[in-house]
C-alpha positions in Angstrom: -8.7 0.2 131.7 -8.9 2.3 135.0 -11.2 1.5 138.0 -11.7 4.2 140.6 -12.2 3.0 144.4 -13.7 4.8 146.7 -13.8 4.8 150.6 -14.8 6.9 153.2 -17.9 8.9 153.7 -20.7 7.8 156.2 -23.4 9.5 158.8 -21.9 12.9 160.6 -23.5 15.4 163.0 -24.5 19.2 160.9 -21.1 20.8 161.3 -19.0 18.1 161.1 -16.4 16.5 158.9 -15.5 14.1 156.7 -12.5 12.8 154.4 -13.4 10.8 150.7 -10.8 9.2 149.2 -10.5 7.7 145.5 -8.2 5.4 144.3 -7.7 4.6 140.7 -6.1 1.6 139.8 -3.7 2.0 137.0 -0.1 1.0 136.7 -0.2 1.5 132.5 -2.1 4.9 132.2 -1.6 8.6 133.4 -4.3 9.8 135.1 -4.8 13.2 134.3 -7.6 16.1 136.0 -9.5 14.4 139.2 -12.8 15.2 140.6 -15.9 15.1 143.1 -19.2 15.1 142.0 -22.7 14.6 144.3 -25.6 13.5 143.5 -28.6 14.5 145.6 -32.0 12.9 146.0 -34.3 13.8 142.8 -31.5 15.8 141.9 -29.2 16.3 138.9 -25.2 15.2 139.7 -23.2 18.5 140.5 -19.9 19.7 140.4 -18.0 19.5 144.1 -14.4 20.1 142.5 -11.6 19.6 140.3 -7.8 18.8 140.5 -5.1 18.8 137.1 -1.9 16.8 137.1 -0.3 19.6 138.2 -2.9 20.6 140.8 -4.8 23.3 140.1 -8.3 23.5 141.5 -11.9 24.3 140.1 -14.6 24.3 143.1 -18.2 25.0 143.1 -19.5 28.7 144.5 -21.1 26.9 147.1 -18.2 24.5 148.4 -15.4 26.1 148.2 -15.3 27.1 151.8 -15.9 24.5 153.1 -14.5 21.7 150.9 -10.6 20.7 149.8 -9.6 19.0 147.4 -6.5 17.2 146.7 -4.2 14.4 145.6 -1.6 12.3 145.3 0.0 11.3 142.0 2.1 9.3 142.8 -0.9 7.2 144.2 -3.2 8.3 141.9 -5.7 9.0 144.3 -7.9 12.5 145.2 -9.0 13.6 148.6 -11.9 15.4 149.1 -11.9 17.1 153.0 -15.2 18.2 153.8 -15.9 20.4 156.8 -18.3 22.6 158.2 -21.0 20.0 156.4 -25.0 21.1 156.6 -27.6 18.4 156.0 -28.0 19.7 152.5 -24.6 18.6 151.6 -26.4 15.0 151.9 -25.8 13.0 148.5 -24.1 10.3 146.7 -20.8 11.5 145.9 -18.9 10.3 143.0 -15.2 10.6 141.8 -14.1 10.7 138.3 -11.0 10.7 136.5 -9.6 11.7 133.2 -7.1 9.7 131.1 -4.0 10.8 129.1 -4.8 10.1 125.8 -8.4 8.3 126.5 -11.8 10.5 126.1 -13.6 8.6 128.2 -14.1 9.6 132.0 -13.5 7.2 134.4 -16.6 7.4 137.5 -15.7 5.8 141.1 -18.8 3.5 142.6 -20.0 6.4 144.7 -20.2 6.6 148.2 -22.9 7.8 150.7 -22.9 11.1 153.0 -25.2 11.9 155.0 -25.4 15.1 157.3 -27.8 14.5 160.2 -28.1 14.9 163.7 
């Protein structure tokens, strides 16, 4: 079993920053491609960006400007730096994680950012 902590997030000013962490508690299992997710009011859950093992990255169009995303295996714990944020970058955002050898996809408890002056 994997759980995936998450901390950071919070209330910043339009242009600010922020840093998300997610932690995934595992001593037994190899955690394998990380990632962000958001979910918006009355919207669907969206891709922020991805990280393998090895750390290549995946980001959304939109995002990848702006957002960076990385990790620490030997911590098995992703990063998501967010900068430059606009008040429709405003959501829920979630962390998930893949397991070696598992098909099921691990989701972190999700964490509030909001972007308002």
């Amino acid at each position: 079993q994997v759980q995936l902590v998450q901390s950071g997030g919070g209330l910043v000013q339009p242009g600010g920053s922020l840093r998300l962490s997610c932690a995934a508690s595992t001593t037994s299992f190899i955690i394998t491609t990380m990632g962000w997710y958001r979910q918006a009011p009355g919207k669907q859950r969206e891709l922020v960006a991805t990280i393998t093992r090895g750390g290549n990255t995946n980001y959304a169009d939109s995002m990848k400007d702006r957002f960076t995303i990385s990790r620490d295996n030997a911590k098995n714990t992703v990063y998501l730096q967010m900068h430059s944020l606009k008040p429709e970058d405003t959501a829920v955002y979630f962390c998930n994680s893949l397991v070696l050898g598992d098909r099921r996809i691990y989701w972190g408890q999700g964490t509030q950012v909001t972007v308002s002056s």
